[in-house]
Each structure stands twice: as C-alpha cells, then as structure tokens.
N, C-alpha and C positions, 0 to 999 in steps of 0.2 A: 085645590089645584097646585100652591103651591108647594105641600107636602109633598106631592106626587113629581114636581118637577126637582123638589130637592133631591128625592130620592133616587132619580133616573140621573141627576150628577153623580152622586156618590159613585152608583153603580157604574155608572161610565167612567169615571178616574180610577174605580177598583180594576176594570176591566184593562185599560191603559195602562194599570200598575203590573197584573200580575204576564202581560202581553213581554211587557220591557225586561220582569226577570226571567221569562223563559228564553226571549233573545237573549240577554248577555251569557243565561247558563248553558245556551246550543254554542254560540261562539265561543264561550268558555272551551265547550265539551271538544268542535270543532278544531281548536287550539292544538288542545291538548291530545286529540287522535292526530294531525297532521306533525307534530313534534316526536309523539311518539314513535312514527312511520319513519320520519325522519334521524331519528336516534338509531333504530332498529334496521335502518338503511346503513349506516356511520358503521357501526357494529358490526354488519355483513362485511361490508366493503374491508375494513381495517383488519377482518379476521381474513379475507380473501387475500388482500393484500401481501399479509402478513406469511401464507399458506405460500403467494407465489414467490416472494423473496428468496423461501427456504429451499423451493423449487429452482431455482435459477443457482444456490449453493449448491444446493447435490448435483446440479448440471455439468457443473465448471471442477466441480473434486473428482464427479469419473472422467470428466476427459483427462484430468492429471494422473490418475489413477492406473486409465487406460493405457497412455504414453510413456508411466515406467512400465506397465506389464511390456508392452512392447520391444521398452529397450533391453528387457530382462531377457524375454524368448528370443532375442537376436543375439545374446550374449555383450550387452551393452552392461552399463553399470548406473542407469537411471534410475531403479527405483523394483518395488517386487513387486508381483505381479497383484491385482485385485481380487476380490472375492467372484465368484460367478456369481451376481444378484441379476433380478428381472431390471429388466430396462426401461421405463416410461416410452409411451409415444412420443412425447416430448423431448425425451433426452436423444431418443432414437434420429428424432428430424433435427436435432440441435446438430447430433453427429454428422449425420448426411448434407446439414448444410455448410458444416464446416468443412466438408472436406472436398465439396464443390468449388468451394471459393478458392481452397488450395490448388485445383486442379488447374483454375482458372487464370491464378498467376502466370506470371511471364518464364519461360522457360528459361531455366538454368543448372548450375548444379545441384544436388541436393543438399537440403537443407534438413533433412529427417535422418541424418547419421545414428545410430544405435550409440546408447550413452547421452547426447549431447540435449542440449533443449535451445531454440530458437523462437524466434518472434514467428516464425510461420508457422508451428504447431495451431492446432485447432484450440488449444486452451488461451494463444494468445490471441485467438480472433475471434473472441467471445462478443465481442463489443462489433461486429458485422451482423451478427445473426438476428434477423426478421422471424419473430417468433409467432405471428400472426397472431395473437388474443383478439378475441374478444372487443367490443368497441368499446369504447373508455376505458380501455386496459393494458397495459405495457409494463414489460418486464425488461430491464437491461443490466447484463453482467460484465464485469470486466476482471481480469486476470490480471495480478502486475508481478513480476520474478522480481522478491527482494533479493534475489544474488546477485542484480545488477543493480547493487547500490553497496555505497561503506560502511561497515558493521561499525556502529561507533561503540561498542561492547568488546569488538576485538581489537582495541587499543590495546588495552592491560593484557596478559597473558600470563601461565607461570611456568616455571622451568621445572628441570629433573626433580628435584628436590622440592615440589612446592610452592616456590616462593616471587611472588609479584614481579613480573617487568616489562619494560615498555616492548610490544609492538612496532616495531622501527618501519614495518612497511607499510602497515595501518597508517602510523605515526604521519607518514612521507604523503600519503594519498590523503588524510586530511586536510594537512597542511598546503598543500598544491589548489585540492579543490574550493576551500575556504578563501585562497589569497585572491584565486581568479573571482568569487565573487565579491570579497572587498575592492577589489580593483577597479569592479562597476557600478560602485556606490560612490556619492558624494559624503563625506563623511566631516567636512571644515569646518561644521556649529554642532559637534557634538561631543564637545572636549575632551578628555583620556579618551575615549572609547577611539577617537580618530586615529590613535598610534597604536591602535592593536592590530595585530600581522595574523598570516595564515598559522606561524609558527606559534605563535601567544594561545591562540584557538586550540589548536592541537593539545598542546599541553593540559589545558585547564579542562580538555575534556576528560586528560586521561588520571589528573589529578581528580577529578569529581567520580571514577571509576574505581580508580586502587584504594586499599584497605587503611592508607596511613594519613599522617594531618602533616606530609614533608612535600611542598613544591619541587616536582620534578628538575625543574628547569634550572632553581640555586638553592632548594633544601631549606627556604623560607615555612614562614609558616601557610600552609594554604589557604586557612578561611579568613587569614587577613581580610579580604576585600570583602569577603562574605556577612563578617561581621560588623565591618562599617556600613551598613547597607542600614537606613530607615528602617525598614522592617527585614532584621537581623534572620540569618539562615545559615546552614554551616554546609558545607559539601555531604553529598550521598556518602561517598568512601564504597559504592555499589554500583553492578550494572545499572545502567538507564532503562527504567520500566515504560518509555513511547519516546517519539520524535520531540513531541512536544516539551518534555523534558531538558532540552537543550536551552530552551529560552533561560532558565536557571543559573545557566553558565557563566561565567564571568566573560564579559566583550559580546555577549551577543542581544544584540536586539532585534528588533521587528524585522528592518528593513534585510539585515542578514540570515535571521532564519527564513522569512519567506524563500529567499533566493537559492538555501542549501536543502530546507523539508524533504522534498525529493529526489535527493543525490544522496538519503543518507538510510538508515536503517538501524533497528536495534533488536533482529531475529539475526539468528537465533541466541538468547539472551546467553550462553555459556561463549560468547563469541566466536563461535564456528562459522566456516561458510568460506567462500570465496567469489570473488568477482566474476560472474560470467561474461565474458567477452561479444558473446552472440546476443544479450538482451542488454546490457550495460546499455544507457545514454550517453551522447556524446564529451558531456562533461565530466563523469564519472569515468570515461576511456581516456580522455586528457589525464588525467591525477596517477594511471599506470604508470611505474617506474619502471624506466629500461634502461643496462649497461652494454656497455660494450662487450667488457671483462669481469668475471665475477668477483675475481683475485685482484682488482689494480684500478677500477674506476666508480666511482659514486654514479645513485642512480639518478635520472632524469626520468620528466614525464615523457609518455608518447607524445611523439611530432604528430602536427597537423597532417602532414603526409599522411603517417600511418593510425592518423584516427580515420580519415580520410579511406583510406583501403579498407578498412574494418567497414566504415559503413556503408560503399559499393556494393563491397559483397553480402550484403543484409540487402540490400535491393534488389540484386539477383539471384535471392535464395542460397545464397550459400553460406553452411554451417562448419565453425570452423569445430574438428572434433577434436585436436592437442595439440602440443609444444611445437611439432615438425610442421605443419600445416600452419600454425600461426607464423611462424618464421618464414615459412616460405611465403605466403598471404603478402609479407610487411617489405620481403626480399631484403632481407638482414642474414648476417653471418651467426653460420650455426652456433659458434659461441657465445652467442649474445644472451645474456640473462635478462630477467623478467620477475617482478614480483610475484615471489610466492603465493599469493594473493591470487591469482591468473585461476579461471577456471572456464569451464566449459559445458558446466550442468548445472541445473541448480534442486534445490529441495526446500525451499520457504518460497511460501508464494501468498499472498492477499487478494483473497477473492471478496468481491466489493456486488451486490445487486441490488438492485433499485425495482420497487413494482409501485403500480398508480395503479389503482380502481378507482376511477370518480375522481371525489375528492380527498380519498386517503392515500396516503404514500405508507410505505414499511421501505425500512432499509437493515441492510445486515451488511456488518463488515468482519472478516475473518482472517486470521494469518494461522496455515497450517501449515505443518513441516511433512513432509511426504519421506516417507521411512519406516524401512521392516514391514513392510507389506500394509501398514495399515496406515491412515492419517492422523497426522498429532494435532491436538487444536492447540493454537498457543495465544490467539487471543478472539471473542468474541464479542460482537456487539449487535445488537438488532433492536432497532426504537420507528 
C-alpha cells in the first residue's frame, strides 16, 4: 500500500508539474500574440499616419499651385499655372471647404487681386478646415508665407561686378526689429551681452554671412569673439542653412532668439524675396522703413498709425496689390519712399501637417519655393 500511495504522489506532482509548464507556455504564447497584435497595430497606424501627413502636403501645394494658376490666367504675376492632375475627394472638400469659409467672411473689398497673396486665400485657411477622418484620426495642415518675414540671407548681396555688400535695407529692418525685442528683455545679470543693441545684431549677422574674416562695423577681426568662446568656433562666412542657426551669433541667446524665430526667415537661401505687406506680422511691418524724400531724408520704421491701417485692412479683406494702393491705404504723399524690400506676393511658403492615428503621430514639415510652373522643395522633414 505504500508503494502504491508513493506512487499516486509522484504521479500527482508530475501531473501538477507538466499542468504549470503548459500554463506559463499559453501565457507565454498569449503574450506574445497580444504584443504581436499590438506591434502590427503600431505599424498600421504609423504607416497610416504617415500616408495622411503626405496627404495634407499635397493638399496645401495644390491650393498654392492652384492660386498662381489663377493669378496667371487673370494676367496677375503670381505664379504658372499647375499641371491638370486628378483631384482626391479629399483635396476636392479641402477646396470647397475653404472657399466656403471665404464666402463666409465679412464683406469687403477684395482681397483675391490677381498677382497678390493674402491671409484669406484658401491656402492661408488650411488650419480652419474640419476634414472629418475617421475616429481616432486627425489631420491638420498649416500654411505660413515666409515672405512675411526677414531673409536674414539677404543681408550680404553683391553688386555689378560681383562683389560682397551690405544690404542697407535688410540691414535697417533687422536692426529695428532686433532692438524692439531687446527692449522687452530684462537683460541687468547678463554681463556684455546686456550692451548689445539691434545695430550690434545686424552686423554680426551679416558678418557670419559674407565671405571675408573683416568686421563690417570697424574692420576688426570677426571671429575675435568667436574664438574666445570655451568651445572655440569661427563664423560660417555663408548663407544661414535654418533659423536656428542664429543662436551661433555673436549677442544672441535663448531669451532673444525665442522672441525673433518668427519674424525671421532664411528662404530663399540666394537672399531673394521680399516682404509681403498683406501676410507680414505686425512686428515685421514695424521694421518697414519709410521716407519722406528719397533724395534728402533717412529711413524710418512704419508708424503705429500706419501698421495700424495695414492691419484693418486685413480684417476687411482687403488686399493691397502695389505701390499706389499702399500709399493711398497709409494716406502719405505720393513721393514717399519705402523699402525696396516692400512687396505684395509671395513664393516660399512652409507647409507644416500633423496626422494622429491612435497613438501614432507623423509629422512633415516643408519649405517650397513656387516658380516656373512647378514646385521647388527647398527643405524637407517627415519623422
């Protein structure tokens, strides 16, 4: 009997033994199907995602697309016209939604002048558009015109011959717009850096631009400061390849580039371009230099007053499309000059979209130059 009872132990602990590896190896197995599901879910999503990002790009390039061809066939000078491609259902209600909200605004004058580009084009109201996905799904695009910002590329310029020089009207709009935001910094416990001016800024942007190792300002050497730094660096002596590039600069830190990031630009890198008056921000339209006289007076920024009238009239749709229509707009005498710099269209734009599936995001960000009929990519990012 007790052979027989030893052996109904054994039997019963072997039985309890191989009970406990078949559970761990189901919950093992179970694991590893629910991870796998889960992976292969991550995977979808991220490739979905990823698929709607690019979809909200090509959304926002034919509306840009669209609005030269348009200024073209009006005899405008916005841009050539687009390819005839198929149109998505999607881009189709993108359009009709946009041009609803257009309709919807408050009446005024027009704002869609042939040639010009405004905040009420449909490419600028990307970021209105209710694109109904799907649930746990969102897409949102945004448009922003770098011609309403200051090329800090078109500091340097070069003349007949070739050869390097400053930018005086660049020069003038940095300097303006730099000072007004050192003026709204505390700056008392942050030793030299406290005595640096809009004028200091300017300069050392345009020295970290042009080709030579001579300070603009007194023919110093420039990477003096450069090279007393901890960890030693010398000047580009080249375009600025992003915004963030500035932090490099000699005077600027954190607190100052936050507050200019946005009021500045570095498309198109050969420094072309011009300020669009219709999309400019209000601090970028302060740093506009206006004379009296072209011949007999220095420039000044735009008065309050007449940043003032500029952005009324962006409230009631109205687009200014040239020289005559700005002057009358501001009610300044026809002889009045204006920087060079002044424009009224633009052609670098950054189209930025955001998609969520779940819990994957994709984002794409793009600066393309619109010209010659087709789009130029000039910088690309999608993570």
């Amino acid at each position: 009997m007790r052979n027989r009872d030893g052996e109904r132990g054994v039997a019963l602990l072997m039985v309890v033994l191989v009970i406990t590896l078949l559970t761990a190896v189901i919950i093992d197995f179970s694991f590893r199907t629910r991870l796998d599901s889960r992976l292969s879910a991550n995977v979808r999503d991220t490739a979905l995602a990823s698929a709607l990002s690019r979809s909200g790009y090509e959304i926002a390039l034919s509306l840009l697309l669209d609005d030269a061809a348009a200024a073209t066939e009006s005899g405008g000078t916005g841009g050539a016209p687009a390819e005839n491609t198929a149109v998505s259902e999607l881009l189709q209600k993108a359009r009709d939604e946009a041009d609803a909200t257009e309709k919807s605004k408050k009446a005024g004058a027009p704002a869609g002048a042939s040639g010009i580009d405004t905040l009420q084009e449909s490419w600028a109201r990307m970021d209105l558009l209710d694109l109904q996905l799907r649930p746990n799904e969102s897409l949102r695009v945004e448009v922003d015109d770098l011609a309403g910002r200051v090329n800090v590329n078109a500091i340097i310029i070069r003349d007949a011959s070739g050869a390097q020089k400053l930018n005086r009207p660049v020069f003038d709009e940095l300097k303006i717009l730099v000072q007004e935001a050192l003026d709204s910094l505390d700056r008392k416990d942050e030793g030299e850096i406290k005595d640096f001016d809009g004028e200091d800024f300017a300069y050392a942007v345009a020295d970290w631009v042009d080709g030579d190792e001579t300070r603009l300002s007194d023919g110093s050497f420039e990477d003096q400061y450069y090279n007393s730094l901890k960890d030693a660096y010398s000047s580009k002596n080249g375009p600025f390849d992003s915004v963030a590039e500035l932090q490099l600069v000699e005077g600027v830190d954190d607190k100052l580039f936050a507050l200019i990031r946005d009021a500045v630009t570095v498309y198109p890198f050969d420094g072309g371009g011009a300020i669009n008056v219709n999309t400019a921000p209000e601090r970028v339209l302060r740093s506009i230099g206006m004379r009296e006289n072209d011949a007999t007076s220095s420039p000044e920024p735009l008065s309050e007053e007449s940043v003032g009238r500029i952005l009324d009239a962006r409230k009631q749709g109205i687009g200014i499309a040239d020289l005559t229509e700005f002057r009358d707009l501001l009610g300044v005498d026809p002889t009045t000059a204006f920087s060079p710099t002044l424009g009224f269209a633009s052609n670098v734009f950054r189209i930025r979209a955001v998609a969520r599936v779940n819990e994957s995001r994709s984002r794409l960000d793009a600066v393309i130059e619109r010209k010659d009929g087709q789009p130029r990519v000039l910088y690309w990012r999608m993570d």
